[in-house]
C-alpha positions in Angstrom: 19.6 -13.7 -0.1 19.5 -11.9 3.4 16.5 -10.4 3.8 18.1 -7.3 5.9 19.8 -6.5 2.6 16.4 -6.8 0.5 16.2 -3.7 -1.8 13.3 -2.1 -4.0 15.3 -3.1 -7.1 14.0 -6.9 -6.6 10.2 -7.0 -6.7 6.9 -7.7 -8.9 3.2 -7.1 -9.0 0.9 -9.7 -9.4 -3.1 -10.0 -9.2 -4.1 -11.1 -6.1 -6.5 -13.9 -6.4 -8.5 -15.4 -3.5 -6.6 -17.5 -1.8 -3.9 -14.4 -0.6 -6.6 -13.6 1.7 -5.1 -15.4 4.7 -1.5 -14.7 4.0 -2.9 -10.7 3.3 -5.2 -10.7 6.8 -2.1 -12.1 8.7 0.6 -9.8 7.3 -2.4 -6.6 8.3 -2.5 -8.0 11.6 1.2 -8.2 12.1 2.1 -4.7 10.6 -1.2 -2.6 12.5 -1.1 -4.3 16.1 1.4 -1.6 17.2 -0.4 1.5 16.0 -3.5 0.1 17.0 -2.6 -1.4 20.7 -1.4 2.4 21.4 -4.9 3.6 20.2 -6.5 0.7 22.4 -8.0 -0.5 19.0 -6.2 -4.2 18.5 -8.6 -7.2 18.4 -6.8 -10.2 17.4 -10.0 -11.3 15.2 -11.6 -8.2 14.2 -8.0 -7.0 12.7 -7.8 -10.4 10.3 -11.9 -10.2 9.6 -11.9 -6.4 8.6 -9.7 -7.6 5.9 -11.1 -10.9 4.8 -14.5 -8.0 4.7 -13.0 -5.7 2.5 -10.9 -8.3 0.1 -11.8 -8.2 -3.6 -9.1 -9.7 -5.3 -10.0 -7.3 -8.4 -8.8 -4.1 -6.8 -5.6 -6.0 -5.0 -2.1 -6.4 -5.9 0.5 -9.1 -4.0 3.9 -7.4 -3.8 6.4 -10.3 -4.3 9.8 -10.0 -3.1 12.6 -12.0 -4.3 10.0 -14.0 -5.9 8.0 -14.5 -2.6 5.3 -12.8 -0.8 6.1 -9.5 0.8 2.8 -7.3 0.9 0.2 -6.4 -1.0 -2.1 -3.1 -1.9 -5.5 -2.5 -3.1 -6.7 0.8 -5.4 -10.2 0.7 -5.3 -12.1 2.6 -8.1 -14.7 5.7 -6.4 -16.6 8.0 -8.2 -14.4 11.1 -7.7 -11.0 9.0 -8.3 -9.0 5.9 -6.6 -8.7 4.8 -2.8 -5.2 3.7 -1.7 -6.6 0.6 1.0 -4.7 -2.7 2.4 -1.1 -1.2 1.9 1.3 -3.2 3.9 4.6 -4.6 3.8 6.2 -7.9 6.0 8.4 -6.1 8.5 11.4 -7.6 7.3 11.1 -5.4 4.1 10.4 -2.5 5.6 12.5 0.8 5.6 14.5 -0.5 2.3 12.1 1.5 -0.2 10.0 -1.2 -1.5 6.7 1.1 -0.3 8.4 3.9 -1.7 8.5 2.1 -5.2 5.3 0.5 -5.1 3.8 3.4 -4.3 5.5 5.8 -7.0 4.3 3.3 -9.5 0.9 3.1 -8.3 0.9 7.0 -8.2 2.0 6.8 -12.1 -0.7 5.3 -12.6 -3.3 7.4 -11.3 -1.7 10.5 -12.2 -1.5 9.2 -16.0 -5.7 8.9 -15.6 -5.8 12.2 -14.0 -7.2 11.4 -10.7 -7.4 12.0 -7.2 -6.6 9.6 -5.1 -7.6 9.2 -1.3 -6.8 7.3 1.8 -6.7 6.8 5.5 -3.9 6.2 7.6 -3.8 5.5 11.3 -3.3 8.2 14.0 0.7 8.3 14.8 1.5 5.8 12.4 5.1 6.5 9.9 3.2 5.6 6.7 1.7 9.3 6.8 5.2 10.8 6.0 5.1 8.9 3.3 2.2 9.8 1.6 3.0 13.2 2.8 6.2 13.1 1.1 4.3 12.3 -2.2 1.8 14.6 -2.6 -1.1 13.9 0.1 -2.8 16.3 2.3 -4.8 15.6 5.5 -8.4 16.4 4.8 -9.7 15.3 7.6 -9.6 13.0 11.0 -10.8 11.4 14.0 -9.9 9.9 17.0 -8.2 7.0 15.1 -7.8 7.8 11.5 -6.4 10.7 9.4 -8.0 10.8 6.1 -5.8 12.2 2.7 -5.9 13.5 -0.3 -3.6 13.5 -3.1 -5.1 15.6 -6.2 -3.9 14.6 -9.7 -0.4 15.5 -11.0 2.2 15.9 -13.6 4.1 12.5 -14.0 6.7 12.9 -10.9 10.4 11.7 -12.2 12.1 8.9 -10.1 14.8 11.1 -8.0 16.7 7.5 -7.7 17.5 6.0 -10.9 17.6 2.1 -11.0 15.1 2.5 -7.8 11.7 1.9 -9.2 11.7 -1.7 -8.9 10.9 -4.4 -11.4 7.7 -4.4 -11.7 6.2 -6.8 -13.7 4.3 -5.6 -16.8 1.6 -8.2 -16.8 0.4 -7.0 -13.6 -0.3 -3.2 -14.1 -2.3 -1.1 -11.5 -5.7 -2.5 -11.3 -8.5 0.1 -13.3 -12.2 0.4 -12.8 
C-alpha cells in the first residue's frame, strides 16, 4: 500500500513491551527535532535518553499501521486522573487522522472512567490544535512547554463514521 494514501481506517493497538524502546526513542527524536531546534532545545542524545527514562512499557501503547509500526502513546495513571505522554506518529502518517483516532479512542476511555486527563505539548508545535480541538485547555506554560488540561466528559460521538480506526480489542487503553 502507498503510505501517502495511509488512512485511520487501517490501524491497531498493541502493548508495548520492552524491546519498542529503540524504535519508540528514534521515532521521538525524528518527530520533536523541528520544534525543539527552533526552541534551541535538540540534543541528539538527550532527545532518545529522556525517552528510554520515562519508558514503562505498562502505561504504553505501539500504534501499528498496516500491520507495522507507526507510533505509539503512553497514559500514565496520576492521582487526580491520566497523563497523555510519548504521543507521536512516523511522519509518513501524519496529517491522515491516525492521531485524531487514536486519540478519540484514548479520550473514550478516560471519559468512560470519569477523569481528567493532562499533558504538555511543546511551545509552537501543531499537536496543541489538536488537543485543543478535543477538549483541552492551557493551564499553564514556560519557556518551552504548554501544560493542558482536559476535564472529564460525556462520551463525544465520532463526527466521521467508519473513521475511528480498527482498533484492536485485546489491546484497550492501559488502566492504573
Amino acid at each position: 500500500m502507498d503510505t501517502r494514501t495511509a488512512t485511520a481506517g487501517e490501524w491497531a493497538l498493541r502493548p508495548a513491551a520492552f524491546e519498542d524502546v529503540e524504535p519508540i526513542a528514534e521515532l521521538r527524536a525524528t518527530v520533536l527535532r523541528a520544534d525543539l531546534e527552533r526552541l534551541g532545545r535538540f540534543d541528539e542524545r538527550r532527545v532518545r535518553q529522556r525517552l528510554r527514562d520515562a519508558f514503562v512499557p505498562g502505561h504504553t501503547l505501539v500504534v501499528e499501521h498496516d500491520h507495522t509500526f507507526a507510533g505509539c502513546v503512553a497514559l500514565r495513571p496520576a492521582p487526580d486522573g491520566r497523563w497523555l505522554e510519548h504521543f507521536y506518529l512516523a511522519p509518513r502518517l501524519q496529517g491522515r487522522g491516525l492521531g485524531l483516532a487514536v486519540l478519540r479512542t484514548l479520550l473514550r476511555g478516560t471519559d468512560a472512567e470519569g477523569v481528567p486527563v493532562r499533558l504538555n505539548v511543546l511551545r509552537g508545535s501543531a499537536a496543541r490544535r489538536l488537543y485543543e480541538r478535543h477538549g483541552f485547555t492551557v493551564t499553564q506554560q514556560d519557556p518551552v512547554d504548554v501544560y493542558m488540561l482536559r476535564p472529564p466528559g460525556p462520551p463525544r460521538p465520532d463526527r466521521r463514521p467508519g473513521r475511528a480506526g480498527g482498533v484492536s480489542a485485546s489491546a484497550p487503553p492501559p488502566g492504573p
